[in-house]
BALO-685637 format. One record per residue: residue in one letter; x, y, z of N, C-alpha, C in turn. Coordinates in pm, whole numbers, plus 50000, padded with zeros to 5 digits. Layout:
N
aXYZXYZXYZ;...
% end
This chain:
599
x549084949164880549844961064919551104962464834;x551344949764790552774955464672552564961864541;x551264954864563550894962164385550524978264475;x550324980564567550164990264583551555001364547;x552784999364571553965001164568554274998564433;x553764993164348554624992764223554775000364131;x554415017864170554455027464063554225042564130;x555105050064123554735062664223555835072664104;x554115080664062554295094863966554575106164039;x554705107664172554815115664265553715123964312;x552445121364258550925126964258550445124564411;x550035127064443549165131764553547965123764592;x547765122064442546375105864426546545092364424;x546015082264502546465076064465545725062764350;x546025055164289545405049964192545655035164254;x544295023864244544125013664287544235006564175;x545104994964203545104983064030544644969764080;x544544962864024543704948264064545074936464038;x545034930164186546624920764168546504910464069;x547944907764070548174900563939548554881463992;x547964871563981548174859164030549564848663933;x550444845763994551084834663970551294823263980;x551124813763904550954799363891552394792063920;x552544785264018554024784064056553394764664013;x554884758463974555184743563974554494734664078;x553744723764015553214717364200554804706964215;x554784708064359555894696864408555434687264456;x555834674364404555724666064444556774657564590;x556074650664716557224645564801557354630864764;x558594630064705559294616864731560134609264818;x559694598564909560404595464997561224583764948;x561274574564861562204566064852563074571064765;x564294568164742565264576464645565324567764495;x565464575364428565704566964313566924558864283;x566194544264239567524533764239567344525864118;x568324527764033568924519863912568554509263959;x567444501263892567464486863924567734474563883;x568164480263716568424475563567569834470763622;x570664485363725571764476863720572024470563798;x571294472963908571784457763998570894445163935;x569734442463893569704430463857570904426063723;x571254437163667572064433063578571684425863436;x572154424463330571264419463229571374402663235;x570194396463178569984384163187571114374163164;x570694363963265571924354363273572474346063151;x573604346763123573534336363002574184328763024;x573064309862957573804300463037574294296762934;x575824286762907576174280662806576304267262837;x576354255062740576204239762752577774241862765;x578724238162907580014230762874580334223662810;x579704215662773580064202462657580194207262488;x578864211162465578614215462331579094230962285;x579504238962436579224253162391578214260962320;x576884254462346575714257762301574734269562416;x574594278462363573554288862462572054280462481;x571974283462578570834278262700569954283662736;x570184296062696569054307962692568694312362587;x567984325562568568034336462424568034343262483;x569174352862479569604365862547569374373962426;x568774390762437568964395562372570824403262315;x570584408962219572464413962139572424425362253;x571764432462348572294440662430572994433262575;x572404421862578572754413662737574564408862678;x574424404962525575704396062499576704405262456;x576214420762452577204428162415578044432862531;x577164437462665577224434562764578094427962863;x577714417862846578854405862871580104405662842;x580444408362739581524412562642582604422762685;x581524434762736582314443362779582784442962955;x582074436663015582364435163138583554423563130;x583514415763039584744406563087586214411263036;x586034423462953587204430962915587484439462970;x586694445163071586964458063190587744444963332;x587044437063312587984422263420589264421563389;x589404419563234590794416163248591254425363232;x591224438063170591744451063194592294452363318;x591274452863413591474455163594592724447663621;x592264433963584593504422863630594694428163569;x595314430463430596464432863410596714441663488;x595954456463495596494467963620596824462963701;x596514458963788596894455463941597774446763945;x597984434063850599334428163856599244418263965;x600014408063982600254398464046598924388964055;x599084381664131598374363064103597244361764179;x596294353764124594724350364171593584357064123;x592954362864165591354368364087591184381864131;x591134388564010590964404964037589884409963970;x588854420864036587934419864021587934435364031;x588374443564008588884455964025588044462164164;x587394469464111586284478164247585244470464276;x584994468864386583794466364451582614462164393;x582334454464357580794455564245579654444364342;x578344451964317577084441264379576484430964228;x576174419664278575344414164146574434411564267;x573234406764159572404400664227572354386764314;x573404380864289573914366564351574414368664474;x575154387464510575914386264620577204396864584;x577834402164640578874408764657580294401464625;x580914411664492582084404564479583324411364531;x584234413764592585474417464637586804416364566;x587614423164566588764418664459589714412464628;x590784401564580591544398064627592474393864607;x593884388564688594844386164621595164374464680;x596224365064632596874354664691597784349464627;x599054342464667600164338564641599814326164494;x600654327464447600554314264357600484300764378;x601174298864483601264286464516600124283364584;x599074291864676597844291664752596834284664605;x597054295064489595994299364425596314286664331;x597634277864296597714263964228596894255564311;x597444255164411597344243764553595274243964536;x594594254564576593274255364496592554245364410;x593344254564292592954248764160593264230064156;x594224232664158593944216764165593854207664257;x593334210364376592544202864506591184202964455;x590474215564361588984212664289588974204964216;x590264206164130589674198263996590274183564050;x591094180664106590994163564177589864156864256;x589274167664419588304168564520587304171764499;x587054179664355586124186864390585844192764526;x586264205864590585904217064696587114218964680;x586974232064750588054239464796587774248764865;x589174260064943588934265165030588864281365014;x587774284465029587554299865022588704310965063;x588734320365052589894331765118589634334865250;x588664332765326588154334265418588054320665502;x588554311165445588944298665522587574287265494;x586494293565476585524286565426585924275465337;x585234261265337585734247865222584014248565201;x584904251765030583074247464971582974237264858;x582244231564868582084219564764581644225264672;x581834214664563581354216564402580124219264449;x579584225764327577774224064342577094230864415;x577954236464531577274242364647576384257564587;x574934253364672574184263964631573764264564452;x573574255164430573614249864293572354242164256;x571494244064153570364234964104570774220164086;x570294215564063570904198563942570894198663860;x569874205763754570234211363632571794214663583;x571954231463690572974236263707574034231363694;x574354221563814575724210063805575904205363711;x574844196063645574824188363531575604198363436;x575074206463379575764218263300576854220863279;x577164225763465578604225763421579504213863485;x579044202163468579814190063455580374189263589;x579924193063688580264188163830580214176463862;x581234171863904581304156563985580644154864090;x579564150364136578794146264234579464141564375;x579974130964396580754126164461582254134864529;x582184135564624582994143164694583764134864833;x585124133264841586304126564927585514135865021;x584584128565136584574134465217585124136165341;x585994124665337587044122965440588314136865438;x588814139265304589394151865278588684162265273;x587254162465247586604175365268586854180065403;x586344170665512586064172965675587714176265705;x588514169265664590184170665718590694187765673;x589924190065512590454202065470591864198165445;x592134188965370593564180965318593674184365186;x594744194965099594604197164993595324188064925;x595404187564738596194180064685597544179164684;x597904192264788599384189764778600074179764917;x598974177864972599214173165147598994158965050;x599794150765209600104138765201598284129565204;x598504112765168597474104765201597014107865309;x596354104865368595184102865448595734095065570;x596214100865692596804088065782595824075965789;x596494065365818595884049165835595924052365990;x595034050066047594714046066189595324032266232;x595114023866172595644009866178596734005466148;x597744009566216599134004866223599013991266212;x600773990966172601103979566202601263969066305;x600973959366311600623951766433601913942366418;x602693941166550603413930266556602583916666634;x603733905666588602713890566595603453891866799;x602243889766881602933892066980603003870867076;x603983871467116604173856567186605063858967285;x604893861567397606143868367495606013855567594;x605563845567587605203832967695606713825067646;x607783832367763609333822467725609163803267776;x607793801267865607673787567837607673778767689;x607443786167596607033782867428608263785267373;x608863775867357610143774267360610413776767162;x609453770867100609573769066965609103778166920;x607883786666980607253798166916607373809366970;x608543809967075608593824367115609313831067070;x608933846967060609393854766978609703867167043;x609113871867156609263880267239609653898967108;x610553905067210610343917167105610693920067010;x611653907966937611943904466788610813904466650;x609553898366731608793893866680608103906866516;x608003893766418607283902166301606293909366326;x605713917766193604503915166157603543910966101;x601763916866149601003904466122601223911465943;x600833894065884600863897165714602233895265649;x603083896965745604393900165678604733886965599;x604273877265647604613862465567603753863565458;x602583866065441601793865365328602743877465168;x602873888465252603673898765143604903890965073;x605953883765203606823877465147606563865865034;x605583859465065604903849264982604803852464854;x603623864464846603763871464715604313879364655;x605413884764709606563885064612607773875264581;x608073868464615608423851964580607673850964454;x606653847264480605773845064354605913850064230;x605743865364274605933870364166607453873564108;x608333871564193609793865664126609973857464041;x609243848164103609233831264006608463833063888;x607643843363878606523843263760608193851263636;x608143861163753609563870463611610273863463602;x611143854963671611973846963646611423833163522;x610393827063497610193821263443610143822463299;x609243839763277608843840763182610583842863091;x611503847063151612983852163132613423840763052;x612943832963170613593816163085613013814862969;x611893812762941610603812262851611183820862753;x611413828162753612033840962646613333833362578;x614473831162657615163827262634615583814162566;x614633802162588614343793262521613583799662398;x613163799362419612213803762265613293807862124;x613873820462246615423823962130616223815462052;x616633805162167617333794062146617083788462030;x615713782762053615203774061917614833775361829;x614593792261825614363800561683615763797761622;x617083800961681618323800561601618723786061593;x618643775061647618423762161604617373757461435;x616263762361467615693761061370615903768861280;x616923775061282617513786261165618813778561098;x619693773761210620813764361156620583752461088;x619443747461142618863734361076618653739160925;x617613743960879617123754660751618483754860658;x619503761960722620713764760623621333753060589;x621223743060716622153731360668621313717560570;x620053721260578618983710960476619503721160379;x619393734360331619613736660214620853738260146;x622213734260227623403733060166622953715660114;x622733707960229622543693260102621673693060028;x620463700660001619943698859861620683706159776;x621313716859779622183720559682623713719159686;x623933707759679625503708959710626263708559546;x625523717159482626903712859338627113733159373;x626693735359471626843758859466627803754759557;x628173747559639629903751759749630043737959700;x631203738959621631653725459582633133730559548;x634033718959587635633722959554636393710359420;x637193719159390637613705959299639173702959279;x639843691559325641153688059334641563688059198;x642743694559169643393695059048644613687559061;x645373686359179646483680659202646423664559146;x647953659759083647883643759089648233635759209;x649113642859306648983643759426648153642459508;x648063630359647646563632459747646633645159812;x645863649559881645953663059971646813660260085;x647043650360151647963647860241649083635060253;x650463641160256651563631560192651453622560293;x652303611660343652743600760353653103602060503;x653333612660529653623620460675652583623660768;x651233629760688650273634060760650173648260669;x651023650960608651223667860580650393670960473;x649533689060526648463686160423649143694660361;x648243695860225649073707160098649203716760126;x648473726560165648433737960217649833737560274;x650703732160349651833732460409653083734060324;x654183742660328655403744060296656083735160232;x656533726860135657373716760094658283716960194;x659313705660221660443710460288661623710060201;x661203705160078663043711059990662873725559973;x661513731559981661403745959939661683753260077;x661733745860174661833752360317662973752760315;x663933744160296665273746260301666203754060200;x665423754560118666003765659999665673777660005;x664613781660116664583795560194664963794560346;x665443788060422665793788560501666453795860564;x667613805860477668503815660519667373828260545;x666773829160440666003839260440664873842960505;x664333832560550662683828560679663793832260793;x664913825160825666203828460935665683844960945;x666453854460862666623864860847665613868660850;x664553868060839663223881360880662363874461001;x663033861261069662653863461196663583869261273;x664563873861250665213875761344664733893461344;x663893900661274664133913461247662423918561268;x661633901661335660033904061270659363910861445;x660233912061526659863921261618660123933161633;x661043938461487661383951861535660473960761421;x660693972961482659343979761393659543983061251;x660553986861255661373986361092661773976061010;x661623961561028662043956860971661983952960827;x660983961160790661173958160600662673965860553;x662733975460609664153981360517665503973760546;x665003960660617666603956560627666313940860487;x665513944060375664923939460266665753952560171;x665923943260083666423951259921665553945359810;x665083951559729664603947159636664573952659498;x664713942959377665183954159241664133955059168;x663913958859074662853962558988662713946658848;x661713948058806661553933358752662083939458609;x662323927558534662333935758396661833927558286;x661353913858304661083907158228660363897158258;x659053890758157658103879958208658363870258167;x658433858558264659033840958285657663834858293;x656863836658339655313827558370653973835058350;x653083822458287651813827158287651003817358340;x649933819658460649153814058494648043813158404;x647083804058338646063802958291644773795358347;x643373798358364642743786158454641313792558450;x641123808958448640323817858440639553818758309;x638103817658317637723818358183636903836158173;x637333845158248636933855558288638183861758321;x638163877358387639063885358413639263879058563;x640463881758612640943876458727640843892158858;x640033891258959639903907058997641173907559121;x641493898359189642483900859312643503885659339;x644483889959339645513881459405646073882459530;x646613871959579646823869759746647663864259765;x649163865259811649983849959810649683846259973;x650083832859990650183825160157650633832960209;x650153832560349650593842360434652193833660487;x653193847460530654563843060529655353834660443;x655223819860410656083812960300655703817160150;x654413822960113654053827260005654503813159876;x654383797859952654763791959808653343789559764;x651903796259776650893792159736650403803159648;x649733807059566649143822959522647623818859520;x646403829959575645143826059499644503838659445;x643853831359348643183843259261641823845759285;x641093853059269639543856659266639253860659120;x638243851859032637773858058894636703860958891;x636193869458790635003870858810633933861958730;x634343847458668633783838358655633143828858787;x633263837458919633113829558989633443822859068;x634773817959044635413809759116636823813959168;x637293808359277638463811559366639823797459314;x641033801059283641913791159276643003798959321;x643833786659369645193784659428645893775559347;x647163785859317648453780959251649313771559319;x650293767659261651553764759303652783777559248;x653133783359370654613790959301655443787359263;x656333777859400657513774159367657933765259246;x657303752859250657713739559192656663737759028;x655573733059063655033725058919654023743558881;x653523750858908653103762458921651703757458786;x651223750058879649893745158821648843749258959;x647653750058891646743750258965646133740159090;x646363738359195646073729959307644773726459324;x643983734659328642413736759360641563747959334;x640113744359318639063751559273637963756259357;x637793764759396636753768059501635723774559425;x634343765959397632943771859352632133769759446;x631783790259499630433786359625629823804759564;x630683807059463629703819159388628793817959334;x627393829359294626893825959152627323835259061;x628173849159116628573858959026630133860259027;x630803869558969631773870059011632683879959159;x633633871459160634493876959275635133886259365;x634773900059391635493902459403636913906959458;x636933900059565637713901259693638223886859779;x639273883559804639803872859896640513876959975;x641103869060102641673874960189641553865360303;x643623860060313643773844960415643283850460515;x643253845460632642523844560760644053839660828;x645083847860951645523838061039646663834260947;x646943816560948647863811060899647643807460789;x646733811660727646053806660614645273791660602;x644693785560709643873776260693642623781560639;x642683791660679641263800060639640833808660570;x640173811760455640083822960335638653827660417;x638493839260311637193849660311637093849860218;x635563849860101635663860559976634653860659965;x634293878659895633103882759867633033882359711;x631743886259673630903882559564630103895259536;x629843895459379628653904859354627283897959370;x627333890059451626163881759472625503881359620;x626313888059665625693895059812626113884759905;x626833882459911627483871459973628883867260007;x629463865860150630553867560162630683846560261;x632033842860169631623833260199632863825460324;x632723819960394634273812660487634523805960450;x635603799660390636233790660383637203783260454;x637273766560418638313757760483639103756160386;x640593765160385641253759860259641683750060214;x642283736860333642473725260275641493719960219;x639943721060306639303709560263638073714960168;x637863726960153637533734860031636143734560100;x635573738760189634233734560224634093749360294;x632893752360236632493763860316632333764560469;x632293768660549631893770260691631063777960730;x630923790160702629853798960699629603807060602;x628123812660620627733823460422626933830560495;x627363842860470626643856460490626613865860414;x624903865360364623643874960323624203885760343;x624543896460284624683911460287623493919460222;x622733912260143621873920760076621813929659967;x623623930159960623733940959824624973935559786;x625913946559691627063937959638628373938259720;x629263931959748630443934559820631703939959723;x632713946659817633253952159691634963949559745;x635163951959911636373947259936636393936460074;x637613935660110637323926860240638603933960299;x638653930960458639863931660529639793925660673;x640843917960686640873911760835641503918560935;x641073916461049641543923761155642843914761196;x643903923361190645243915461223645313906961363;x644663914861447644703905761611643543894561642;x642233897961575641233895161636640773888361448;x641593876461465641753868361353640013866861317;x638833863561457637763858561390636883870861291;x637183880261290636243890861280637063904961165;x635993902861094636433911360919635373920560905;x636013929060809634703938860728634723940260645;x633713938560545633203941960404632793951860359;x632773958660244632383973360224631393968260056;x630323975760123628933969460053628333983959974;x627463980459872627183987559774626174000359838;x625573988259918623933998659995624314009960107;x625814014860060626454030260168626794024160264;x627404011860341627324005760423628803995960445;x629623999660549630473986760589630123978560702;x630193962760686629623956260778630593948560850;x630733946260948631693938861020631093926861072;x632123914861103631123902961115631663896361188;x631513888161300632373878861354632083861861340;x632853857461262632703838661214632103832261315;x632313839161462632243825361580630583829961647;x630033843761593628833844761626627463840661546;x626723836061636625373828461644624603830361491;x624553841261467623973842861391624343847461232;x623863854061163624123856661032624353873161010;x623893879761123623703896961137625393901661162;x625423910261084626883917061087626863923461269;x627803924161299628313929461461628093941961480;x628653947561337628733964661398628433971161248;x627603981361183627423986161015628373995661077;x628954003960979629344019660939628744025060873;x627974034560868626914037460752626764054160782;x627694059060770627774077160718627824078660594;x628924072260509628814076960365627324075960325;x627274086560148625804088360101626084079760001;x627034071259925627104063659826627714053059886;x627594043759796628644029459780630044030759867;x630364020859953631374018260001632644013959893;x633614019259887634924010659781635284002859882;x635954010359973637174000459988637383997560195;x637873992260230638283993260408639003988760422;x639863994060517641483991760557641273992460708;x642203983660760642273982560898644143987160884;x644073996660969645754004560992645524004961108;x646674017361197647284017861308647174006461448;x647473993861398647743985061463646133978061517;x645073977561403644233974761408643153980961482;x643423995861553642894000761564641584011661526;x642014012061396641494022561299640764015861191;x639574024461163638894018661002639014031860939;x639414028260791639224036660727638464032960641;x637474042160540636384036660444636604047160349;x636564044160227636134052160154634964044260011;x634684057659951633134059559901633394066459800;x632164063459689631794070659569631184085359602;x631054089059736630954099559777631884110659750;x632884108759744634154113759698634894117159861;x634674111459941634744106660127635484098560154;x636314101560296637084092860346636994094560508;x636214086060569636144082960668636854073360808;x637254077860898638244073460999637444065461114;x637274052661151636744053261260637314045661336;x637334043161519637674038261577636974021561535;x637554011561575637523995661554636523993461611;x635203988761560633543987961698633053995461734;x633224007861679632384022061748631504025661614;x631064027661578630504037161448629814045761450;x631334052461501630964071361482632304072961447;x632234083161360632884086461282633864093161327;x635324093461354636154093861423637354107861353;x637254106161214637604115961128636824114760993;x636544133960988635924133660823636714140060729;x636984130560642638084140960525637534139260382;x637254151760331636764157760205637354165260154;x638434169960056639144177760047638534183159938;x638594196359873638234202559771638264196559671;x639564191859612639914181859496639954168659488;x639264163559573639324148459610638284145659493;x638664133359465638074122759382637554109159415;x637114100459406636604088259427637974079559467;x637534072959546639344062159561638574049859583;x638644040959464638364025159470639584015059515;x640614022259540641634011659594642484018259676;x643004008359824643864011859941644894005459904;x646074009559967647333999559994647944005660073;x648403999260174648974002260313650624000260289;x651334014060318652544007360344653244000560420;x654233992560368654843981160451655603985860590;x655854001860616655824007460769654894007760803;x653544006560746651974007760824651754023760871;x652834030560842652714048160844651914058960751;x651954049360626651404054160441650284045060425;x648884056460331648364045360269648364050760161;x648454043860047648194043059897647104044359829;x646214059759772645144054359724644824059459589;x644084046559530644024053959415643254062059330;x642964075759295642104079859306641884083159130;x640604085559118639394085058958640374095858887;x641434100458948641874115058831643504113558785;x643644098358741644994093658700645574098358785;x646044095458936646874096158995646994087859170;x647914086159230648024082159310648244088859440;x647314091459558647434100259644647554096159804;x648334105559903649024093360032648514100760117;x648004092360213648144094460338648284089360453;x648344097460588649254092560694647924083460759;x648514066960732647834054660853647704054760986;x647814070061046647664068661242647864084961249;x647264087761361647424100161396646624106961324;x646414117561260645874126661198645644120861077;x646084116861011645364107660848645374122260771;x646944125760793646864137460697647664134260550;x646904142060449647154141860298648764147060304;x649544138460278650794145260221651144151560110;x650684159160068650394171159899652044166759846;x652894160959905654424162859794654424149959707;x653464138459796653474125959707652594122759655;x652384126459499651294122759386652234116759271;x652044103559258651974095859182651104094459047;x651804101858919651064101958801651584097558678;x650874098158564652064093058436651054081258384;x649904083458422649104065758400647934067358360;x646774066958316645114061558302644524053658389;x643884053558510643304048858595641744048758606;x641094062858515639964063558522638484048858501;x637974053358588637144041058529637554023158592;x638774023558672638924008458704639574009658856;x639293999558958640093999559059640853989059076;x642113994959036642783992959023644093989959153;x644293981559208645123977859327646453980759320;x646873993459405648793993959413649193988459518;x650753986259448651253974659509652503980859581;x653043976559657654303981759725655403966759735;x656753974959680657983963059742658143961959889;x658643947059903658633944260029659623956660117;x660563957660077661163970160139660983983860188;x659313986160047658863995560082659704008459963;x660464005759896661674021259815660524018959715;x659984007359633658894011759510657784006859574;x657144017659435655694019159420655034013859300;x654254007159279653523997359155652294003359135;x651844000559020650484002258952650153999358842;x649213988658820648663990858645648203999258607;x647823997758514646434010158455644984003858362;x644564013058306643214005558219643614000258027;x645524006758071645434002857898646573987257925;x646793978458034647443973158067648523969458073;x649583981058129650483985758157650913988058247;x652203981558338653223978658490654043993658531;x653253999558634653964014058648654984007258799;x656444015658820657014012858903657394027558976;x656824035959035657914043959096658664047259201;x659854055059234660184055159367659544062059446;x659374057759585658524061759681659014074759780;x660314077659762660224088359838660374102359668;x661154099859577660954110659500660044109459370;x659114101659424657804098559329658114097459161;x659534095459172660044091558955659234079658913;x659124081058781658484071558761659604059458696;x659944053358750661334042158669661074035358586;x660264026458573659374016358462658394014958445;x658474009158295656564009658268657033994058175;x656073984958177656293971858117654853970558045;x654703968657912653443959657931652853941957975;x652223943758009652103933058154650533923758056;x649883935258009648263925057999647523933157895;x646713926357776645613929457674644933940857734;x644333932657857643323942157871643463955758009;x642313955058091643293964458247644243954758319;x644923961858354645963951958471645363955658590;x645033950258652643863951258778644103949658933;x645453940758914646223944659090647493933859046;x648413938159110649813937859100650553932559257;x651143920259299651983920759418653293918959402;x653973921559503655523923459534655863905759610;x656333899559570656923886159622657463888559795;x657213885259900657353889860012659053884360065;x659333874259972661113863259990661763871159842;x661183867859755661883871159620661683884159627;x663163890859556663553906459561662943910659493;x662983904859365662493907959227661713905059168;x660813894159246659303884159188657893890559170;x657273899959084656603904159074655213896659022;x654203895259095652973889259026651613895558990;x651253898658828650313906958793648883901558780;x648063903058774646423899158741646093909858617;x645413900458564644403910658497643053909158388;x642063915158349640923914358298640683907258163;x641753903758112642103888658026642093871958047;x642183873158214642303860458258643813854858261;x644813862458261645803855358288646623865158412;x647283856358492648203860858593649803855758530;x650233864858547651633869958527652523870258601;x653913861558601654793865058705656303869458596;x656863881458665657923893458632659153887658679;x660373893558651661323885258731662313900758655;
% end
């Protein structure tokens, strides 16, 4: 009937057409819905060897690309969301089970981590405790290196690694005896516990074991340095012609009295008598050199001869000064006579090189002197016999004694190093090094009342340190500084004297700040190349110095003139002293072998 309707000419007739059929889509009914199944199983598992990091499977490059990207959408998620424990962003199913994102404190999520990796298990977010392994092949475990064995006493307790041991059920038991008939063994509620004697036992024991081995230690020490003293003293008598002394006097060493040489004459005692009077009476006050006058020398009366080498340092007796000794660098150490026959007394050979440094000890029973032979040696001055020899290892270059603490000196050694030493200790090892400078030690001075070291070095350095400490207490480098191979302390102990590589003589303050005084430079001379020792008058108004063409410089000490120049010696004049009684007694050394006395 529609095709009947589908065309009207307005005619009257009507015209019949034959219908037209349409082929419509067949439908199919589906009742289950369609489900991605690719993605919930997800792509194949991939196992890796923990040990080797070796794959365990063959995954195809779509499963591992895969992988790849899911663990970068993880940590993606995780940085978003921020804060601590395992984030897992949205909701996701695997085939293993449903994962959830969650959160937890840090300290929950440490406390965890390492209750597994100690316990193996731990406790779920949901309060669940699950062991390693759980739901796990043996393969599996193996793999990933699970510990089998599980604290199951802390599993069942749910005791993490941050909680305490494990309570003991089994207290302590006291020893019980409450029967007051038991007169000897009762103990009633005083009473110990059980064991407690056995614990005491073994630690006793093991007291006595530490205590023993202490001893054991200590002996051992003992007889190592015994068998060390023995050693030195077999090899002084097989070699006894290396410390050997030799009497020059016609005189015995001790007169008729008992009195040994070393001691004062007494016609010479009484012919200074006014004058020993007079500087005790002045030797406690702090000034007392300026109540001393002294004149300038002008002419030479004596020559010592005895040296078959240059003579490097002179020394007179401490206080009476009627003795002088020299150091040469042939080796050997001698002592004069000043006053009277002014011959040579004695010979001290315990060098194999030469000398270069001496220095009395005290009252002068006792010398020091070092050597380019690495060796600094003690001496007994009467009886010329060494007492002790100490190994330095390199060359020595000065010496100085500590004014209070008579046993104990320091040497200033080639290998950057000053060593300090004390005579009365055990061994042969210096007490205390100084060792900042980067070159050779020159020289060391003990100033401000023996408190102070000063050192100086080919470094072009001058170092301050407290007495036994070695740390460096002051560092002074000045722009124009030069090398200083020689100290001299003034006779206020306020000044030191040094002499430095650029022809001149430069001061500074002995305490306090150890500051450069720029107004007093001492010049007019050739110094380069020698160290050369200045000398000061006992009073302290002049200033002395040789030089390298051997020539007696004198100037005044507060307006640095230069007053006299003498020639004194052939070769360098090498150190120069001031007579400590005589005003005017000047005594020179020098690299010719003869010592010189001025008048």
């Amino acid at each position: 009937m529609l095709s009947g309707y589908d065309s009207d000419n307005g005619s009257d007739t009507a015209e019949v057409t034959e219908p037209v059929r349409v082929q419509l889509p067949h439908m199919q009914s589906l009742v289950a819905p369609d489900v991605n199944i690719d993605s919930m199983l997800g792509p194949q598992r991939i196992e890796v060897d923990s040990k080797t990091n070796a794959l365990m499977t063959n995954p195809t490059a779509r499963d591992l690309a895969h992988t790849i990207t899911v663990m970068q959408k993880e940590d993606k998620n995780s940085r978003r969301e921020g804060g601590a424990g395992i984030h897992f962003g949205r909701n996701r199913t695997f085939a293993g089970g449903r994962v959830e994102a969650t959160h937890m404190s840090n300290f929950n999520f440490d406390r965890q981590y390492n209750t597994f990796q100690s316990f193996v298990f731990a406790e779920a977010p949901d309060g669940r405790v699950i062991k390693a392994g759980q739901g796990m092949t043996k393969r599996e475990r193996e793999m990933e290196g699970l510990v089998a064995k599980v604290d199951e006493e802390r599993l069942k307790s749910g005791m993490g690694v941050f909680a305490g041991g494990l309570k003991n059920d089994e207290s302590r038991k006291r020893l019980r005896n409450s029967d007051p008939a038991d007169v000897d063994d009762f103990q009633g509620p005083w009473a110990g516990f059980e064991g407690e004697a056995e614990a005491f036992e073994r630690h006793q024991a093991e007291q006595k074991e530490r205590t023993d081995a202490e001893e054991a230690k200590k002996k051992e020490a003992e007889e190592a340095e015994e068998k060390k003293k023995e050693e030195l003293a077999e090899k002084d008598k097989k070699d006894p012609g290396s410390t050997t002394s030799q009497w020059h006097g016609s005189k015995p060493k001790v007169d008729y009295q008992g009195r040994s040489w070393i001691e004062c004459p007494p016609q010479q005692t009484k012919k200074q008598q006014r004058i020993q009077a007079r500087q005790m009476e002045y030797i406690e006050e702090e000034d007392d050199y300026r109540n001393k006058t002294c004149y300038l020398p002008k002419k030479w009366i004596h020559t010592w001869e005895g040296h078959t080498q240059g003579v490097q340092a002179i020394r007179f007796f401490p206080k009476t000064a009627h003795l002088l000794m020299s150091a040469g660098l042939d080796g050997t150490v001698k002592i004069w006579d000043y006053y009277n026959t002014r011959s040579c007394r004695i010979t001290y050979t315990g060098h194999e090189k030469g000398v270069r440094d001496v220095q009395f000890i005290g009252d002068g029973t006792k010398f020091v002197s070092c050597s380019y032979d690495h060796h600094v040696n003690y001496w007994d001055t009467e009886t010329g016999k060494i007492i002790r020899k100490f190994d330095l290892g390199s060359s020595c270059y000065n010496l100085a004694v500590h004014p209070t603490e008579l046993n104990s000196f320091v040497v200033a050694c080639h290998d950057k190093k000053a060593a300090q030493f004390d005579v009365n200790s055990p061994g042969d090892e210096p007490t205390q090094l100084y060792k900042d400078h980067l070159r050779a030690v020159n020289t060391v001075t003990i100033c401000d009342d023996g408190k102070r070291l000063v050192t100086t070095s080919d470094d072009r350095k001058m170092f301050v340190w407290h007495w036994g400490i070695p740390v460096v207490d002051k560092y002074i480098a000045e722009p124009g500084m030069s090398s200083i191979p020689a100290v001299t302390v003034h006779p206020s102990q306020k000044f030191m004297a040094c002499q430095s590589m650029n022809n001149q003589i430069v001061v500074y303050q002995a305490y306090g700040g150890f500051k450069l005084q720029g107004r007093k430079r001492f010049t007019g001379f050739n110094n380069t190349g020698y160290a050369i020792e200045p000398g000061f008058s006992a009073d302290g108004r002049y200033l002395m110095s040789g030089d390298g063409d051997g020539r007696l410089h004198f100037w005044d000490w507060k307006s640095c003139k230069l007053y006299r120049t003498l020639k004194a010696h052939d070769g360098c004049c090498i150190s120069c002293l001031w007579h400590p009684n005589q005003a005017s007694r000047v005594v020179t050394a020098g690299w010719d072998g003869k010592i010189k006395l001025w008048d």
